[in-house]
N, C-alpha and C positions, 0 to 999 in steps of 0.2 A: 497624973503626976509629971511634972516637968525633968527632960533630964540632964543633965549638970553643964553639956555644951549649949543648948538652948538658954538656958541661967546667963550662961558667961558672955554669948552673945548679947543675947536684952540689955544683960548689961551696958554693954559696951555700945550699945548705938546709939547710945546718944553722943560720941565723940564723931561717927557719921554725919550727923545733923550742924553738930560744931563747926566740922571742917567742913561741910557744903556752903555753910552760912559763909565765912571765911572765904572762901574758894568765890563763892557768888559775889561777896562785899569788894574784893581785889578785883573785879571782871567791871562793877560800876564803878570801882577808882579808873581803870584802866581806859572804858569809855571815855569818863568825865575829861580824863588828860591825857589823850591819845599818845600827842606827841612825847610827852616825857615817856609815859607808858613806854615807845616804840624805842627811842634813847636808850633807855634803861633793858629795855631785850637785845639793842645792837649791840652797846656798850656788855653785854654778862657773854652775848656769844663774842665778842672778839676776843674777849679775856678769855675764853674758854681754848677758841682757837689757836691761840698765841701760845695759854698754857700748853698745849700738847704738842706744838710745836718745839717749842723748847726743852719738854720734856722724850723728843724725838730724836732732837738735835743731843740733849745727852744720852741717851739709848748708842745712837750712830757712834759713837766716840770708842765703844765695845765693840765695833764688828769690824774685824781684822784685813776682809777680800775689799778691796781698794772698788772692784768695780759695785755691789752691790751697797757698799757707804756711799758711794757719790750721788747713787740714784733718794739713797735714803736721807741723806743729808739734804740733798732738791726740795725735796718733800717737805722735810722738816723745817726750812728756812723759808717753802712759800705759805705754809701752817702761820711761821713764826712773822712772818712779814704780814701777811694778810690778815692775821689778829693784831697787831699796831696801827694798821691802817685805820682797819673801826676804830681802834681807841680812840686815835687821833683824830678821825673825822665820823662822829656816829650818826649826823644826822647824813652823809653821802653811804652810810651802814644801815641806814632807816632803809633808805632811797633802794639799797640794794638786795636787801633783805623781800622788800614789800614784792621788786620785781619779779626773783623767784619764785615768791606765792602764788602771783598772779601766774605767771608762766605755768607753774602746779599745776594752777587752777585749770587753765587752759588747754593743757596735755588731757589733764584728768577729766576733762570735758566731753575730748574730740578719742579717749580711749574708751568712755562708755557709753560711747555713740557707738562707734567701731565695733562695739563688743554686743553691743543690744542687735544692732542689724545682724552681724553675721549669726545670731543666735534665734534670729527671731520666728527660726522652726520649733522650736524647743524649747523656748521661754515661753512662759505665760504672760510675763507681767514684761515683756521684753517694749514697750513700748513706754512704761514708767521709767526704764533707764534710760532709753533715747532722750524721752523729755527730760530725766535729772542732768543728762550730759549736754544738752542743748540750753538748760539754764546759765551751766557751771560756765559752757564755752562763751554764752551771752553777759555774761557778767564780766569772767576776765578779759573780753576786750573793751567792754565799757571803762572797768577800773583801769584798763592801758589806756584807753583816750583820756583820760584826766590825771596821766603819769606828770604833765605837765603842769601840771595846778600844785602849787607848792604845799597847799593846806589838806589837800585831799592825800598827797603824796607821803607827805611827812604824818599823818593821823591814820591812816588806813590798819597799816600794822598795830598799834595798838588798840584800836576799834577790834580787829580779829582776835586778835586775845583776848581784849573784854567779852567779847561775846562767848567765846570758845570757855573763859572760863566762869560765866554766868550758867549757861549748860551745863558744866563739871560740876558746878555747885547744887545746882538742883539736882543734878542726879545723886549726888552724894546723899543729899535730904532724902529723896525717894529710897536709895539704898536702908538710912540708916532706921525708915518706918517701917518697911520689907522686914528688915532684921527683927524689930521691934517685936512687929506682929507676928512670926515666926515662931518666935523666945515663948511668946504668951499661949500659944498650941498645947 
């Protein structure tokens, strides 16, 4: 006999499957049009940015001690400036966004190399990380050498996302057959 949370789940996994599909279909939009894809991420974080600047900037307007507003006001207005900046130029927002990633990448690279040798008394598999860290590092200087190339530069960012949320999507479908099968016990 099945019982009532297993029911409710079954249910409901098929809205899993919905949103992977969804979650995966947005990942090959995202491919298919990199650039705008990368646009439309620069353009939501400057807005985001900018929002919470402003909304820092009126927070600051409450705090009384002259020296802790000043610091916090700084804040707020390079929040508030540095989200208009993207607005107003999103593809030098593409540009700067991708660079960070890559940079990510790159830390993230050369910290699980760092992390796999100094472990590699005690790890078993410590030599799987050095090679994942050795990829990661191998790749973000490739994608820096073609920071130059306008097309790769301006599409990268969205390519990442596509993919990033082509993976969410299938997971989300793997989730909602898990669940499925689960309910049916």
């Amino acid at each position: 006999m099945k019982n009532v949370q297993n029911t409710i789940f079954g249910k409901d996994s098929i809205w899993f499957a919905i949103i992977g599909i969804i979650v995966a279909l947005t990942g090959i939009a995202a491919i298919a049009m990199p650039v705008a894809a990368g646009v439309t991420i620069a353009s939501v974080i400057g807005g985001c940015v900018s929002g919470v600047g402003l909304i820092q900037l009126y927070h600051a307007v409450g705090i009384p001690q002259w020296s802790e507003k000043l610091w916090y006001v700084v804040s707020a207005l390079l929040y508030t400036v540095g989200g208009i900046l993207i607005l107003a130029e999103p593809f030098v927002g593409v540009l700067t966004i991708t660079a960070l990633m890559i940079t990510i990448m790159l830390l993230n690279g050369i910290s699980r190399m760092i992390f796999a040798f100094s472990n590699r008394n005690v790890l078993n598999g410590w030599g799987w990380i050095a090679v994942g860290g050795l990829i990661s590092t191998a790749i973000a200087a490739y994608f820096f050498s073609l920071m130059n190339d306008a097309d790769f530069s301006l599409s990268i960012l969205g390519i990442f996302v596509g993919v990033s949320f082509i993976f969410e999507g299938i997971s989300f479908i793997f989730i909602g057959s898990e669940v499925k099968a689960a309910a049916s016990e």
